[in-house]
C-alpha positions as CSV (number, residue, x, y, z in Angstrom):
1,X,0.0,0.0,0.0
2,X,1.5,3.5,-1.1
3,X,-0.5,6.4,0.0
4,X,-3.3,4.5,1.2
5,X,-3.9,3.1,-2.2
6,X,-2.8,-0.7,-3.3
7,X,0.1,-0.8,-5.7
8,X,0.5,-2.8,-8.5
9,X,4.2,-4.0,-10.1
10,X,4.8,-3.0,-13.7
11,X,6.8,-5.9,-15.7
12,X,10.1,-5.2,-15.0
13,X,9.4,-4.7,-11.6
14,X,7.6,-8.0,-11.2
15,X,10.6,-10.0,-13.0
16,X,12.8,-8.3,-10.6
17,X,11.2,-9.3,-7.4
18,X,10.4,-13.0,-8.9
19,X,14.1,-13.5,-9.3
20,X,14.3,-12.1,-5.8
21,X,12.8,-14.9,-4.7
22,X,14.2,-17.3,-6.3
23,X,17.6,-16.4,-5.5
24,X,18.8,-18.3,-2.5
25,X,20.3,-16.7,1.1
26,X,23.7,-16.0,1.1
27,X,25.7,-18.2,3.8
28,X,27.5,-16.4,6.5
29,X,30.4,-18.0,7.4
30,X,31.3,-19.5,10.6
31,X,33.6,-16.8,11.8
32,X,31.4,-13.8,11.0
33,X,28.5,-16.0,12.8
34,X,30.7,-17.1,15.8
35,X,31.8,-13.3,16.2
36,X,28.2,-11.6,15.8
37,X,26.9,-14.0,18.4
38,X,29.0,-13.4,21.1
39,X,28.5,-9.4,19.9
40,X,24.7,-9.9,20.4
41,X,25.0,-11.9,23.6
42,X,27.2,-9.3,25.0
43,X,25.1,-6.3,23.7
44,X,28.5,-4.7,22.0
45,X,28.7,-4.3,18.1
46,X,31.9,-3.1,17.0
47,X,32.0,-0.7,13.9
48,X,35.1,-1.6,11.9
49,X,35.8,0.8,9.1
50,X,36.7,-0.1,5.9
51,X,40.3,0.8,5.1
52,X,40.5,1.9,1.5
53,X,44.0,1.7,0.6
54,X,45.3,5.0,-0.9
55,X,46.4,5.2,-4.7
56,X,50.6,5.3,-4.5
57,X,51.5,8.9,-4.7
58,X,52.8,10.5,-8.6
59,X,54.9,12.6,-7.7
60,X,57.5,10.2,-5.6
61,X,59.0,9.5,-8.8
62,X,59.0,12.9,-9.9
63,X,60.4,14.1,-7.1
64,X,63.1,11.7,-6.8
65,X,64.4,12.4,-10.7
66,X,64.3,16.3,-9.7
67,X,66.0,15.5,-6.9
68,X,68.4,13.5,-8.7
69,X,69.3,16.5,-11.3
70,X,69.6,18.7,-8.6
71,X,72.4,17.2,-7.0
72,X,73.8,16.3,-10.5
73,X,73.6,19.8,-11.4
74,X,75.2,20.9,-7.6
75,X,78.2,18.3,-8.3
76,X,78.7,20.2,-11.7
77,X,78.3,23.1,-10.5
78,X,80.9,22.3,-7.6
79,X,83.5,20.8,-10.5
80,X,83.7,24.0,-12.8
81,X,84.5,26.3,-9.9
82,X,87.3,23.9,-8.9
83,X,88.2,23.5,-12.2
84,X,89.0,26.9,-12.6
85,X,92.8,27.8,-13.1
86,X,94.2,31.1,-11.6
87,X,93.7,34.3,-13.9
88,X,96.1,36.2,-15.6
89,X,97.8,38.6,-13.0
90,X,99.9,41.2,-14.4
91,X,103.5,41.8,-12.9
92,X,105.0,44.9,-11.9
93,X,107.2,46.6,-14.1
94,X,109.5,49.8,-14.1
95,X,108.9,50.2,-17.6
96,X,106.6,53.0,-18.9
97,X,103.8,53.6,-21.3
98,X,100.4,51.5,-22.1
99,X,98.8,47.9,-22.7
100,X,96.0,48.1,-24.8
101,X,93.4,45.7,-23.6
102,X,90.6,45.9,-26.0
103,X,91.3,49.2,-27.7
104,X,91.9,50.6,-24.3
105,X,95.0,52.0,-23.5
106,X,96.1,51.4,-19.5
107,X,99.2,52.7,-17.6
108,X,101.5,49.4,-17.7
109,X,102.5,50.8,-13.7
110,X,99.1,50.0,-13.0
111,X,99.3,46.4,-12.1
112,X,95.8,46.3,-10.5
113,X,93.8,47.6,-12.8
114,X,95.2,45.6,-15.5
115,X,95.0,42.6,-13.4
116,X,90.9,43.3,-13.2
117,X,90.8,44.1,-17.2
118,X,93.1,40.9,-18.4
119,X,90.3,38.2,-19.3
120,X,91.0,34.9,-21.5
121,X,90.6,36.4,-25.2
122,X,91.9,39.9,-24.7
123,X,93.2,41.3,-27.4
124,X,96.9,43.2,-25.8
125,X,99.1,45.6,-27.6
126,X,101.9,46.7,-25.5
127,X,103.3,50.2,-25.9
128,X,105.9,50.3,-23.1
129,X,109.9,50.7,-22.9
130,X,109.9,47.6,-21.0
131,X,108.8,44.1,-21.2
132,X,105.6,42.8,-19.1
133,X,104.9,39.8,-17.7
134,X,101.5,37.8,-16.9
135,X,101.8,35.4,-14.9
136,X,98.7,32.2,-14.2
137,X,100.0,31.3,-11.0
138,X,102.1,27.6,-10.9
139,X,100.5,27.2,-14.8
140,X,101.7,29.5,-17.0
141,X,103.9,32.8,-17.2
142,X,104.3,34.9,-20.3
143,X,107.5,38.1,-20.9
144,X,105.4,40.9,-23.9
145,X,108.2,42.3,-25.5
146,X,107.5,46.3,-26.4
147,X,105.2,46.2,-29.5
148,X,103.7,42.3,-29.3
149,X,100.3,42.5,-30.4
150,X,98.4,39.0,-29.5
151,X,95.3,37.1,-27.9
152,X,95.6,36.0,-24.7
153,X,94.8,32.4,-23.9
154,X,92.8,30.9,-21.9
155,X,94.5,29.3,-18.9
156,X,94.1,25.5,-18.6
157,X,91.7,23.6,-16.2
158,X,93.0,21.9,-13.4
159,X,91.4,18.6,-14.8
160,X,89.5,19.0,-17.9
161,X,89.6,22.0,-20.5
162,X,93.4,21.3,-20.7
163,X,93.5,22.7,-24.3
164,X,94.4,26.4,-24.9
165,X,95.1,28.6,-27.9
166,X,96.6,32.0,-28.1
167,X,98.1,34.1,-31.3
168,X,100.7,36.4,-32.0
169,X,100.2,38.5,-35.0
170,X,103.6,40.3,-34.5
171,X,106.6,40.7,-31.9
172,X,108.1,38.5,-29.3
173,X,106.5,36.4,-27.0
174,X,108.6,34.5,-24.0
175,X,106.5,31.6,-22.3
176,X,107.2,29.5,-19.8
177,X,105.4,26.8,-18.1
178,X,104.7,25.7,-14.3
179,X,104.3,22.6,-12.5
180,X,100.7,22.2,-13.2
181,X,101.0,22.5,-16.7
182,X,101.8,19.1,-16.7
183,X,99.3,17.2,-19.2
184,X,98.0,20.7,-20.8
185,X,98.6,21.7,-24.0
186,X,98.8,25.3,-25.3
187,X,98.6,25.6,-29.0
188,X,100.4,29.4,-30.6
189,X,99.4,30.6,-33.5
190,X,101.4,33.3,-35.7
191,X,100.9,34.1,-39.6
192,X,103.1,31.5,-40.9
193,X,102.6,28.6,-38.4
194,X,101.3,27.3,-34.7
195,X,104.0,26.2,-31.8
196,X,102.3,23.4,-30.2
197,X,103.3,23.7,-26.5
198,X,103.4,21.3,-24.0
199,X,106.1,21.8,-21.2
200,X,108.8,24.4,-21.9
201,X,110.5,27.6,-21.9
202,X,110.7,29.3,-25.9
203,X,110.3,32.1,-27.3
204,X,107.8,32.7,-30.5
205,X,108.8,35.3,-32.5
206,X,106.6,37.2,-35.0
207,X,108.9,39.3,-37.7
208,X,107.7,40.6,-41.3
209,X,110.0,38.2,-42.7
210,X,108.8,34.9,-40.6
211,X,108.0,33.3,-37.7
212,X,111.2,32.1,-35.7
213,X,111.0,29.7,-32.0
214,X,113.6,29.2,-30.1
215,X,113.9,26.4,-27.4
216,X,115.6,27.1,-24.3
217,X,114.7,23.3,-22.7
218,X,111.9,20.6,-23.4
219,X,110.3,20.6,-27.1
220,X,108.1,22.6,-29.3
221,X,106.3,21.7,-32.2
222,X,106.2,23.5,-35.0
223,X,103.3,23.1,-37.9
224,X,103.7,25.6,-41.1
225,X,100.4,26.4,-42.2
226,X,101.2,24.7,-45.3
227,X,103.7,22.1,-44.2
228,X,104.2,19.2,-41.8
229,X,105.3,19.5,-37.8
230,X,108.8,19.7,-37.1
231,X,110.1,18.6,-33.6
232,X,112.3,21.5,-32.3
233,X,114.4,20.3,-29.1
234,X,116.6,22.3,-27.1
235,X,119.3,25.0,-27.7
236,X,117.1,25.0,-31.4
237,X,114.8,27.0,-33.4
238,X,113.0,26.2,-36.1
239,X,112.4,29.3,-38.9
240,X,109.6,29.1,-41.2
241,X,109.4,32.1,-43.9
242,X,106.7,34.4,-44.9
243,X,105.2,32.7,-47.9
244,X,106.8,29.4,-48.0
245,X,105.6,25.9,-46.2
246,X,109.5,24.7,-45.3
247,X,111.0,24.9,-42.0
248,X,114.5,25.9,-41.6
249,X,116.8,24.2,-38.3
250,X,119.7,25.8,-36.9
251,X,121.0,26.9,-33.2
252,X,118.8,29.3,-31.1
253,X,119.5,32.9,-31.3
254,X,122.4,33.9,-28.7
255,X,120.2,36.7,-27.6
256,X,117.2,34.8,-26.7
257,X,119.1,32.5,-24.1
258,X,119.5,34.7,-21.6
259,X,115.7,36.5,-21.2
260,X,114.9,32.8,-21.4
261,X,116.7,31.7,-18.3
262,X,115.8,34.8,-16.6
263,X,112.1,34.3,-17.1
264,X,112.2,31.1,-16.1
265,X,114.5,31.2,-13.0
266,X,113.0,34.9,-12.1
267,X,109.2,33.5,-11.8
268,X,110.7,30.2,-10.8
269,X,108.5,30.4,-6.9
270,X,105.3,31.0,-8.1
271,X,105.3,28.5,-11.0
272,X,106.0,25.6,-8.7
């Protein structure tokens, strides 16, 4: 009765409640009956909830792989830094005039300020009465004669990056290296050639009729632009001419022998 009035099942309805009953009870099983009897005898029902177990969270994996990078990118980080060699630090000298760094001209007395402007692919024309030197602390050391014009390298890495180049488009340019040098290579190139350096004291000289180096000790190779590499060893230099791809031997220049030893024995504490 709905309402006070008797109701009758449409079809669907009637086949639902006909399967109804026919379906048979479901069977409790003996734990679930053992345990709701003693619950009615004792007048306690426990409620247990149901636990729905909670989908595995996205995001750990995300997280972990940002994570991950992070500290990657940390270690990186960490590496160049310590990679880094010393910087170019310019000498005193008693000598006067300019370095031009750049197109701009700075007092060679200055030591400081040219110190702050030297950066790895300078371009440096000195204009003094005396030579300078730069000096990469226990890496590298370099002597400008008066009117060198060249690129400054890059000094190597401590680890990695332990390739550098430089050029000398014209004067004379006295290089020696330190102990850390040691597995570095510093490649110089002139108009006629490149002096492939890897642990010595020369000089690279840039003339209008060639490009001459001279070995004071370990060895220097020499590549013509045009020609094969010649091995130059000490107490040598190798010649190559303006317009030609041969190399010409002979003994180093008499001159050079001295400002060579000098360098070298005069910067000899702060290259070790």
């Amino acid at each position: 009765m709905i309402g006070g009035a008797e109701h009758n099942p449409g079809p669907e309805e009637a086949r639902v409640l006909e399967k109804l009953r026919k379906a048979s009870a479901p069977v409790a099983e003996a734990a679930f009956r053992e345990r709701l009897k003693r619950e009615f005898a004792s007048g306690s029902f426990s409620e247990r909830p149901v636990v729905v177990p909670l989908p595995p969270p996205r995001r750990k994996g995300r997280m972990r792989w940002i994570t991950g990078l992070a500290a990657a990118a940390s270690v990186t980080i960490v590496a160049a830094a310590l990679n880094q060699p010393p910087q170019w630090t310019a000498l005193p000298t008693s000598g006067s005039g300019t370095l031009v760094v750049n197109g701009v001209s700075l007092p060679v007395r200055n030591s400081a300020e040219l110190t702050r402007r030297l950066r790895p692919g300078s371009r440096v024309l000195l204009q003094s009465t005396q030579d300078l030197d730069l000096v990469s602390s226990g890496l590298l050391a370099m002597q400008l004669s008066p009117g060198t014009e060249l690129t400054l390298p890059s000094p190597p890495g401590r680890w990695f990056g332990r390739q550098a180049r430089a050029s000398v488009d014209r004067g004379l340019l006295r290089v020696t290296t330190g102990r850390h040098f040691d597995g570095a290579r510093l490649a110089i190139t002139t108009p006629e050639a490149t002096v492939h350096v890897t642990g010595t004291t020369l000089a690279v000289i840039a003339e209008p009729a060639g490009t001459c180096v001279c070995v004071l000790e370990g060895t220097a190779h020499v590549r013509p632009h045009r020609g094969t590499m010649t091995r130059v060893h000490p107490g040598r230099q190798c010649e190559v001419h303006r317009g030609t791809a041969d190399s010409k031997m002979g003994d180093m220049r008499e001159a050079e022998r001295p400002k060579l030893r000098d360098l070298r024995d005069r910067l000899q504490s702060v290259m070790n």
